[in-house]
N, C-alpha and C positions, 0 to 999 in steps of 0.2 A: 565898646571895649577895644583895648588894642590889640596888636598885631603880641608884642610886649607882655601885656597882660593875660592873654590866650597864652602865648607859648610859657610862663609860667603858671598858670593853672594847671593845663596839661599836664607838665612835668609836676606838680604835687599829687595831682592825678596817680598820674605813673609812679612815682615813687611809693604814693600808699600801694598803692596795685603790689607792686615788688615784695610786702613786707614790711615798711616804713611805718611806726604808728604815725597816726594823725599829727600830730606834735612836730615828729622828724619828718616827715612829709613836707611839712611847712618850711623849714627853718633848712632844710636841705636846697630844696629846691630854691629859696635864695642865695643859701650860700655857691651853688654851681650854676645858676642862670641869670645873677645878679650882683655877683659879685661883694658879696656883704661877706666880708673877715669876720667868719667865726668859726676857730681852731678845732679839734677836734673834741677835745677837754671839752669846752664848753658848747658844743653840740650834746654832747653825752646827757649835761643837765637837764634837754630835755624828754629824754627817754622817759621817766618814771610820768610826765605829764599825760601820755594815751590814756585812751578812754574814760575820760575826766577824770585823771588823778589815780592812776593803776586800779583799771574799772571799778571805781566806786561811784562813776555819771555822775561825779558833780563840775566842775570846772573843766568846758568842753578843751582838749589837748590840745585842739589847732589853732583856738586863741589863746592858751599858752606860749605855743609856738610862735604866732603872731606879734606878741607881748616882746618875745626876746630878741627878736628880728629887729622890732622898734627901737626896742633899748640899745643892742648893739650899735644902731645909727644915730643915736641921740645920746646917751646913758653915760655916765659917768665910771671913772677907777678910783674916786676918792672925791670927798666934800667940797673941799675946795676947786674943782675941777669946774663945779657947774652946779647951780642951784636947781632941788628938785620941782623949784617952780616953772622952771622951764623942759624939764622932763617928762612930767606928769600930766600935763594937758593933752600928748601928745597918747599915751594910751588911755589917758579916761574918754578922747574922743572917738579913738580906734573901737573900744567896745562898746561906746555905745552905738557907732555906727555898724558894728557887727552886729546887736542885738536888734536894730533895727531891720537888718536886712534878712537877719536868721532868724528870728524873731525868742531867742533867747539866749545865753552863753554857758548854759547847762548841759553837758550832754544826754542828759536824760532826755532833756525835750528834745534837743536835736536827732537821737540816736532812739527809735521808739521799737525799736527790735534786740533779740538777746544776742552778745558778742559770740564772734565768730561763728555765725552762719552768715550763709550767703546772703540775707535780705543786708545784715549788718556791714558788707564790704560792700556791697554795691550803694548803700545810703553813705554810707562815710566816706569810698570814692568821689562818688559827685559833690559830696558837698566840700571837701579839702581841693577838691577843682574848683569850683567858685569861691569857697575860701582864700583862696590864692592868687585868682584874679582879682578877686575886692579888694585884698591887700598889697598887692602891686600897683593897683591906680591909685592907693590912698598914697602911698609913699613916692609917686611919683607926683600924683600932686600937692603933695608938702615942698616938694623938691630935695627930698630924701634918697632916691636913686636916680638916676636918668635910663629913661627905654633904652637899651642897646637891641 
C-alpha cells in the first residue's frame, strides 16, 4: 500500500469516526484528499446510501459511495458525451473486485452486528479504512487520480 493510499483510508476512517455515514465517508474523503470535483449537491446524493440503503443492509453504502466517486471521474452529463460502454466496465470491475476482497457487497454480510452500538462503528470504521485504501489504488491504478 501507499503512503497515498494509507493517508486516504485514514481519513475515510476519520471521517466515519466523526459522524460521516459509510457512503460520505467515502466520497468525502475523496473529494478533500484527492481532489475529485464533487459539489456539495451532489455529495448530498449520497446520504440516503449508509447502512445499505437507510439501514435496510442491502447494498453495502461505501460501495455506493465508491460507485460515485468512479462515476464522477469516468461518467458522463448526457448521451452523447460518452458511451456507457466505456463507463460500465469501470464499476462492474470495481465491485467485483470489492467483493473479492470483502467478500460480499451486502451490508448485512459485511456489518454482522446491530446499528449503532459500539461493535457496529468499530466494524464499519475499519472497514470504510481499507475500503478506501482499495479504492484509492484501484483508481490510481487505472490512472484515474495520481497520489499527491
Amino acid at each position: 500500500m501507499s503512503e497515498f493510499s494509507e493517508k486516504i483510508g485514514a481519513e475515510t476512517g476519520n471521517l466515519f469516526k466523526s459522524g460521516y455515514n459509510c457512503g460520505e465517508a467515502v466520497v468525502q474523503a475523496f473529494r478533500t484528499k484527492a481532489g475529485v470535483d464533487i459539489d456539495d449537491n451532489a455529495f448530498r446524493l449520497v446520504s440516503g446510501f449508509g447502512g445499505g440503503m437507510g439501514h435496510a443492509r442491502d447494498l453495502c453504502g461505501a460501495l455506493a459511495g465508491c460507485t460515485m466517486v468512479i462515476s464522477t471521474l469516468v461518467g458522463r452529463s448526457n448521451p452523447s458525451e460518452r458511451s456507457l460502454k466505456e463507463i460500465y466496465p469501470y464499476s462492474k470491475e470495481w465491485h467485483d473486485r470489492f467483493v473479492e476482497e470483502f467478500g460480499s457487497s451486502s451490508c448485512k454480510d459485511l456489518l454482522p452486528f446491530d446499528f449503532d452500538t459500539r461493535e457496529h462503528y468499530i466494524n464499519c470504521m475499519k472497514l470504510v479504512n481499507k475500503i478506501g485504501k482499495s479504492l484509492a489504488e484501484y483508481l490510481v491504478e487505472k490512472g484515474l487520480i495520481k497520489e499527491n
